[in-house]
C-alpha positions, 0 to 999 in steps of 0.5 A: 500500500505505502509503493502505491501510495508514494507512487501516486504522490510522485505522479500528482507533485510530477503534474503539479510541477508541470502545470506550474512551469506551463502557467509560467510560460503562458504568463511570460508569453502574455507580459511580453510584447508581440510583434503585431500588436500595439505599442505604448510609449507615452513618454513626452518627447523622446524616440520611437521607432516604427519598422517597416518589414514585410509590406507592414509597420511594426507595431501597427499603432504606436502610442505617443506623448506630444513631442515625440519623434517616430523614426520609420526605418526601411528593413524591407527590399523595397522603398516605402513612405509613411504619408498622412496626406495634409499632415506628414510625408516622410518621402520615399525611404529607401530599403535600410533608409529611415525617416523621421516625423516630430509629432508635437500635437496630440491627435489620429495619425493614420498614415499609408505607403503612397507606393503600396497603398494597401500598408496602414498604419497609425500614431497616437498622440496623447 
C-alpha cells in the first residue's frame, strides 16, 4: 500500500510541477510584447521607432506623448513612405533608409505607403 501510495504522490507533485512551469510560460508569453500588436510609449518627447518589414509597420499603432519623434526605418527590399496626406510625408525611404516625423500635437495619425497603398498604419498622440 505505502509503493502505491508514494507512487501516486510522485505522479500528482510530477503534474503539479508541470502545470506550474506551463502557467509560467503562458504568463511570460502574455507580459511580453508581440510583434503585431500595439505599442505604448507615452513618454513626452523622446524616440520611437516604427519598422517597416514585410509590406507592414511594426507595431501597427504606436502610442505617443506630444513631442515625440517616430523614426520609420526601411528593413524591407523595397522603398516605402509613411504619408498622412495634409499632415506628414516622410518621402520615399529607401530599403535600410529611415525617416523621421516630430509629432508635437496630440491627435489620429493614420498614415499609408503612397507606393503600396494597401500598408496602414497609425500614431497616437496623447
Amino acid at each position: 500500500m505505502r509503493a502505491i501510495l508514494g507512487l501516486r504522490w510522485r505522479r500528482g507533485a510530477g503534474v503539479a510541477v508541470a502545470a506550474l512551469a506551463l502557467t509560467a510560460a503562458l504568463l511570460a508569453i502574455s507580459l511580453a510584447p508581440a510583434a503585431g500588436r500595439d505599442q505604448t510609449q507615452p513618454r513626452r518627447g523622446g524616440t520611437a521607432r516604427v519598422a517597416i518589414k514585410d509590406f507592414a509597420y511594426r507595431p501597427p499603432t504606436l502610442r505617443v506623448g506630444p513631442g515625440t519623434r517616430v523614426v520609420f526605418v526601411n528593413r524591407d527590399s523595397a522603398p516605402h513612405t509613411a504619408t498622412k496626406r495634409g499632415s506628414f510625408d516622410t518621402g520615399r525611404i529607401r530599403r535600410g533608409g529611415k525617416a523621421a516625423v516630430r509629432f508635437k500635437r496630440r491627435g489620429v495619425y493614420k498614415y499609408i505607403c503612397t507606393i503600396h497603398p494597401f500598408m496602414h498604419g497609425k500614431i497616437v498622440v496623447r
